[in-house]
Backbone as JSON Lines, residues from 0, in Angstrom:
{"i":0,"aa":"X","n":[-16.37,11.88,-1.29],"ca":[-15.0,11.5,-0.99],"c":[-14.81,11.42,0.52]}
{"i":1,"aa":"X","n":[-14.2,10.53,0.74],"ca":[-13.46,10.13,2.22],"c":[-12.22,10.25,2.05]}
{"i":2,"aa":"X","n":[-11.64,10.95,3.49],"ca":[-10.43,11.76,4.0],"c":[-9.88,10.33,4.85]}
{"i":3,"aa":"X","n":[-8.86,10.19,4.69],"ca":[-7.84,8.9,4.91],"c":[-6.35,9.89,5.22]}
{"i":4,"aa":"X","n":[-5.99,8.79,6.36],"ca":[-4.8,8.7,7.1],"c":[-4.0,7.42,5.83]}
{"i":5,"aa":"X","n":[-2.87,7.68,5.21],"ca":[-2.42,7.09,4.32],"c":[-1.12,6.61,4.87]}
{"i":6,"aa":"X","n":[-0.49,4.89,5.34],"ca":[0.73,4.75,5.73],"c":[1.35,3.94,4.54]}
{"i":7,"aa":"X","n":[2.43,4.02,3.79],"ca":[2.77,3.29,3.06],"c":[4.39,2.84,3.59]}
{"i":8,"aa":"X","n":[4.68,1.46,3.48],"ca":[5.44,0.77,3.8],"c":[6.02,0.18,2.72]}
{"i":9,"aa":"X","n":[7.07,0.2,2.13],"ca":[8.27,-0.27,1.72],"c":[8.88,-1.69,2.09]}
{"i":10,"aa":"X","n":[8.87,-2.55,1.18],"ca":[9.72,-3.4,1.54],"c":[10.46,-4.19,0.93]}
{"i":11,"aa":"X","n":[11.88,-4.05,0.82],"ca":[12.92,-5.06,0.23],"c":[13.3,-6.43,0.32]}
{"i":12,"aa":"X","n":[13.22,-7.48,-0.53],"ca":[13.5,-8.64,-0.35],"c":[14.97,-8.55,0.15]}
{"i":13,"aa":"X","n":[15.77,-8.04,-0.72],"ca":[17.42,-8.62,-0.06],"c":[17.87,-7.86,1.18]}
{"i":14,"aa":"X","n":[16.97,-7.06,1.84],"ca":[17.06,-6.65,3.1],"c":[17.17,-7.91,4.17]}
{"i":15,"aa":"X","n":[16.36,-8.85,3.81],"ca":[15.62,-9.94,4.84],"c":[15.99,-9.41,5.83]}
{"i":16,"aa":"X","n":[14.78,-8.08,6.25],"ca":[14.25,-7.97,7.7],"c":[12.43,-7.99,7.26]}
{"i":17,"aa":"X","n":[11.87,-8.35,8.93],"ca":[10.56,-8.06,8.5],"c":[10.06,-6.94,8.72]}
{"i":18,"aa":"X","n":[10.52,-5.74,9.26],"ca":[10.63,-4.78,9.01],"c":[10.75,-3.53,7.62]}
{"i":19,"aa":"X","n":[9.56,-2.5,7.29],"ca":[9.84,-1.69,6.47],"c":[10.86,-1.39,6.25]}
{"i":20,"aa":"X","n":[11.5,-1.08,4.57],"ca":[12.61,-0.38,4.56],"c":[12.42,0.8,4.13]}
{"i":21,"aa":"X","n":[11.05,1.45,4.4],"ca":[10.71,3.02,4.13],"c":[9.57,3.02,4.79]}
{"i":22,"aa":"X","n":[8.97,4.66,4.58],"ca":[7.74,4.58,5.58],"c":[7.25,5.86,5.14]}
{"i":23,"aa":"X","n":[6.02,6.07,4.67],"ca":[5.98,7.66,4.8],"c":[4.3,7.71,5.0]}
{"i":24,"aa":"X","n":[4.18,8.89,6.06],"ca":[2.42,8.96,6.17],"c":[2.19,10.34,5.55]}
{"i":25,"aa":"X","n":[0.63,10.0,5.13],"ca":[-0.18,11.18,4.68],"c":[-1.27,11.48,4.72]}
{"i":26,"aa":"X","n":[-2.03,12.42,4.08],"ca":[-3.41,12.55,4.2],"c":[-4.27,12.32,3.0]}
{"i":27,"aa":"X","n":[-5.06,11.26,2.56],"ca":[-5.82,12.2,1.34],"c":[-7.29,12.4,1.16]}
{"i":28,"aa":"X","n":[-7.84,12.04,0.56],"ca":[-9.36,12.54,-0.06],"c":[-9.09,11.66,-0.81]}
{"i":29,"aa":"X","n":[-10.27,10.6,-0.99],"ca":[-10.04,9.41,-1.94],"c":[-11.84,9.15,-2.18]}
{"i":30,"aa":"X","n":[-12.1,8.64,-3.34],"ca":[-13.0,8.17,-3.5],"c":[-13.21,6.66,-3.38]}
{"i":31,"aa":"X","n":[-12.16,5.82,-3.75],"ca":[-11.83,4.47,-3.77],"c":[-10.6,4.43,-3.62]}
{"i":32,"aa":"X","n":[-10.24,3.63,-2.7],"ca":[-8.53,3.3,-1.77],"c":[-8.02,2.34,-2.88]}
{"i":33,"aa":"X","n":[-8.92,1.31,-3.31],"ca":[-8.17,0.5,-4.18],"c":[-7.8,0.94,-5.29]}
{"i":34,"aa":"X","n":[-8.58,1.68,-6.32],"ca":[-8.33,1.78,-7.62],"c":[-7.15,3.27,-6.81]}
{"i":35,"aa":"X","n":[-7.15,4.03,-6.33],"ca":[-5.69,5.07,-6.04],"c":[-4.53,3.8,-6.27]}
{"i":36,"aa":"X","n":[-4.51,2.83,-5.44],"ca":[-3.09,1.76,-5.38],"c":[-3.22,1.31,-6.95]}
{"i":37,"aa":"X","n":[-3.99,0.99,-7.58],"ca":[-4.37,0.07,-8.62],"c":[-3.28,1.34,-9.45]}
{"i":38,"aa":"X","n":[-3.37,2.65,-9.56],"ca":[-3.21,3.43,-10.37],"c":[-1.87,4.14,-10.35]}
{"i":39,"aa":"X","n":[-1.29,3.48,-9.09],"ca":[-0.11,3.8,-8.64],"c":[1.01,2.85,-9.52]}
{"i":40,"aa":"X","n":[0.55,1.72,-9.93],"ca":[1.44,0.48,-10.6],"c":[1.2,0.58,-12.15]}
{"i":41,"aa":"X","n":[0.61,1.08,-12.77],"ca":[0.03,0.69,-14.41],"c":[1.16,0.35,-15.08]}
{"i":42,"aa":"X","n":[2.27,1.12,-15.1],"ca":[3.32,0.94,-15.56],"c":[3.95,-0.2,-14.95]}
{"i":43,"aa":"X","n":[3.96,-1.27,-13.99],"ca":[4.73,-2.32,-13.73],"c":[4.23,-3.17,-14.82]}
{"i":44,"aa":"X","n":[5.24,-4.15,-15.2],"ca":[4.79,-5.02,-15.96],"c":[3.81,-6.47,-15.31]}
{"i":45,"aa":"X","n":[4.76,-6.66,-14.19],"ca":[3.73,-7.4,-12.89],"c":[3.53,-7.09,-11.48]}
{"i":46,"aa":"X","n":[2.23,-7.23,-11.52],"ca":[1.93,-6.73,-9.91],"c":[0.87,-7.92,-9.81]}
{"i":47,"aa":"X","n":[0.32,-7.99,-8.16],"ca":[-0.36,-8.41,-7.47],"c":[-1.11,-7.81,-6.29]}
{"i":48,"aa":"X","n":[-2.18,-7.85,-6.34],"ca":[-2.5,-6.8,-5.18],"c":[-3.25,-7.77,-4.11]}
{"i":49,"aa":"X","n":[-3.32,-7.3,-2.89],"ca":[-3.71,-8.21,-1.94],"c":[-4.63,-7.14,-0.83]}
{"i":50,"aa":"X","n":[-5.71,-7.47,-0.33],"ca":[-6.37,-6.48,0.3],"c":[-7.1,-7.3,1.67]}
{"i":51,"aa":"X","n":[-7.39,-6.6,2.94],"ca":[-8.02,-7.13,3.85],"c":[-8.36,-6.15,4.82]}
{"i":52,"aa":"X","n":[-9.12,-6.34,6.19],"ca":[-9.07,-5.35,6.71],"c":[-8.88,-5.74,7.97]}
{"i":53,"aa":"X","n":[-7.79,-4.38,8.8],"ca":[-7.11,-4.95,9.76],"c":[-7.33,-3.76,10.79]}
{"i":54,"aa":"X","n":[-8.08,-3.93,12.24],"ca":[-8.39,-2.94,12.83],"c":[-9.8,-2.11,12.77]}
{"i":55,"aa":"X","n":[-9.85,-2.17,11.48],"ca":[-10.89,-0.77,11.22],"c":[-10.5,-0.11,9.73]}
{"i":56,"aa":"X","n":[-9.29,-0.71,9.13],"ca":[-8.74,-0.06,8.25],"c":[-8.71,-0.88,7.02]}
{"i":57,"aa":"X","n":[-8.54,-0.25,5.72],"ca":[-8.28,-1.17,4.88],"c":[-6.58,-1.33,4.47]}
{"i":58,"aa":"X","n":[-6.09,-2.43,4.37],"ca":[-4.63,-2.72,3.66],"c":[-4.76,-3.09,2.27]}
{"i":59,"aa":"X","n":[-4.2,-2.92,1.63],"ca":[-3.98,-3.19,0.37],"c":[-2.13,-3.22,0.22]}
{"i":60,"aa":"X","n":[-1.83,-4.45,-0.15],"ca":[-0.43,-4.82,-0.67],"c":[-0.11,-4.87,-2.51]}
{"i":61,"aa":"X","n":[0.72,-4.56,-2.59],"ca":[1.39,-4.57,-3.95],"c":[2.31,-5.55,-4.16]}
{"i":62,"aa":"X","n":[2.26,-6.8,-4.39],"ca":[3.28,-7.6,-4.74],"c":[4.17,-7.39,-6.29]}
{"i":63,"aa":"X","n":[5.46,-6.78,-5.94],"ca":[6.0,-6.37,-7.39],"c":[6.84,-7.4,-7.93]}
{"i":64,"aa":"X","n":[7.06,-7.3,-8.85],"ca":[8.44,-7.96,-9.38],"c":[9.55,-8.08,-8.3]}
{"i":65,"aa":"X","n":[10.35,-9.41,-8.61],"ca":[11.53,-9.52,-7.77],"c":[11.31,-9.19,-6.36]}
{"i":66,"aa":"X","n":[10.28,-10.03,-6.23],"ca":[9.99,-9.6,-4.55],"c":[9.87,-8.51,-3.27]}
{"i":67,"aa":"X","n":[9.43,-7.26,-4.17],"ca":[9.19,-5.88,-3.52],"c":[7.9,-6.0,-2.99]}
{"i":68,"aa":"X","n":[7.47,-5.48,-2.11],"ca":[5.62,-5.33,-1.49],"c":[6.12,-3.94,-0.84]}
{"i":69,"aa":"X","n":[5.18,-3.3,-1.27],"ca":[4.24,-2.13,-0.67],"c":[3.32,-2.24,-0.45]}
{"i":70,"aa":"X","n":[2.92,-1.78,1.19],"ca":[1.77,-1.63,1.88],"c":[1.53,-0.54,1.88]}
{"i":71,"aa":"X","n":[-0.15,-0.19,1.87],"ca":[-0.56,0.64,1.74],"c":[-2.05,0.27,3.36]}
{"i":72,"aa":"X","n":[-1.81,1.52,4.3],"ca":[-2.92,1.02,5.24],"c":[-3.69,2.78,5.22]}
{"i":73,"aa":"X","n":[-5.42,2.31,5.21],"ca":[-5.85,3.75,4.79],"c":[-7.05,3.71,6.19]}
{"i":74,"aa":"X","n":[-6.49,4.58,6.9],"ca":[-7.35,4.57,8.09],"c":[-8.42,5.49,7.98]}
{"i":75,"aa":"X","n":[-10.26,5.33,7.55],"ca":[-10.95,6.83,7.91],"c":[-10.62,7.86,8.89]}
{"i":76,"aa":"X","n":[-10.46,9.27,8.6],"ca":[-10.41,10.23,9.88],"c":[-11.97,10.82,9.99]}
C-alpha cells in the first residue's frame, strides 16, 4: 500500500463558478486510487469517471448525474 495526500473537490453545476463548491484534504493508504473512487459511487445510478495525470499526481473525476463532478487528486507522500 501507498500513503496518498487525498484532495477532493466538489462541484455544482447551478453554482456556474469554476471554482469548487467544497474541498476537503486527507490522508490515506490505498492500494489502488481508482477502484477507492470507483467504490465511492456504486450506488449512483450514472457515473463517469475520467482520469489523467497532472504534476506527478493522479486525478480521477466523477461525472454524476445532473451535472455534479468530483475531483479526486492523490498525490504520493
Amino acid at each position: 500500500m501507498k500513503k496518498y495526500e487525498v484532495i477532493k473537490e466538489v462541484f455544482q453545476p447551478c453554482s456556474g463558478k469554476q471554482l469548487p463548491d467544497g474541498c476537503e484534504i486527507w490522508e490515506m493508504r490505498l492500494e489502488d486510487p481508482a477502484r477507492y473512487v470507483q467504490e465511492q459511487y456504486m450506488q449512483e445510478r450514472s457515473v463517469e469517471f475520467l482520469s489523467r495525470s497532472q504534476n506527478g499526481s493522479e486525478v480521477i473525476e466523477a461525472l454524476l448525474e445532473g451535472g455534479r463532478k468530483h475531483r479526486y487528486t492523490f498525490s504520493e507522500l
